[in-house]
C-alpha positions, 0 to 999 in steps of 0.5 A: 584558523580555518574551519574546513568540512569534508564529505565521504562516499563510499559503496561496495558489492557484496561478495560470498566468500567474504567478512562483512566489515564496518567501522572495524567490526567483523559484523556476522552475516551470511556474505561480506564485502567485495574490495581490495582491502577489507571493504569497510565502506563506512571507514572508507567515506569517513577517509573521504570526508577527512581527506576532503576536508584537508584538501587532499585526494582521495584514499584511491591517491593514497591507497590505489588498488593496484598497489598489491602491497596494501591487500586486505588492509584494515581499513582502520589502518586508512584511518591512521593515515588520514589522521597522521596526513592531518596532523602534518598540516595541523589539523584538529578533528573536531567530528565525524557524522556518518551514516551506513545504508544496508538492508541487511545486516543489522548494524545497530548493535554493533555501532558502540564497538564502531566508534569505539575503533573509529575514535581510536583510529582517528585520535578523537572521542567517541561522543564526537563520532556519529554513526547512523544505520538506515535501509534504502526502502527495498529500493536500487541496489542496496534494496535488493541486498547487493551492497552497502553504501556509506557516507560520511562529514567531518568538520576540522580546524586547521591553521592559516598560513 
């Protein structure tokens, strides 16, 4: 067996107009997320992270926004596919650590409801989901409230050959 890790970046604009959605959970504040789907930054790194860890491209190989078909997909949804892409390879989910990057809104209050939607989307145990909030010090563009950003590792088991 091989124990492969994968690492996840993700960073979207904030946008009027807009749902702020993280880890699946329409979080109340005054503007959302800017992004072809619904801009869940912390699912997005999270599909980076499992997709590196397989080896794999990036969510923009498998979800390209210029693919009008796939507009406002819920990023759960992304999820999904990068499980099933490692269950074609045999892969087992063994956790994911992550970590959003907001000064506002306040997201701990929403982090049991994220990985609840994470656990289910991904086929694992919420005990094996970490979700960390913290700001960036008024600093850069999260600092001043244009954005959040997000990333996340996952470890998996995947078979030799």
């Amino acid at each position: 067996m091989k124990i492969r890790t994968g690492i996840g970046y993700d960073v979207h604009q904030f946008a009027e107009g807009r749902k702020c959605i993280l880890g699946g959970v329409d979080i109340p504040h005054s503007v959302g997320l800017l992004g072809h789907s619904d801009a869940d930054v912390l699912c997005h790194a999270i599909a980076d992270a499992v997709l590196g860890a397989l080896g794999l491209p990036d969510i923009g190989f498998y979800f390209p926004p210029e693919d009008a078909s796939i507009e406002g997909i819920c990023s759960l949804d992304i999820l999904k596919k990068c499980r099933a892409l490692a269950d074609e390879k045999g892969a087992e989910l063994q956790n994911v650590d992550s970590a959003i990057v907001a000064e506002a809104p306040k997201v701990m209050p929403h982090l049991t409801a994220m990985k609840k939607n994470i656990s289910a989307a991904l086929g694992i145990e919420p005990e094996d989901i970490g979700i960390k909030a913290t700001t960036n010090e008024t600093m850069g563009f999260v600092g001043r409230k244009e954005g959040i950003a997000a990333m996340a590792t996952c470890c998996l088991i995947i078979p030799n050959k």
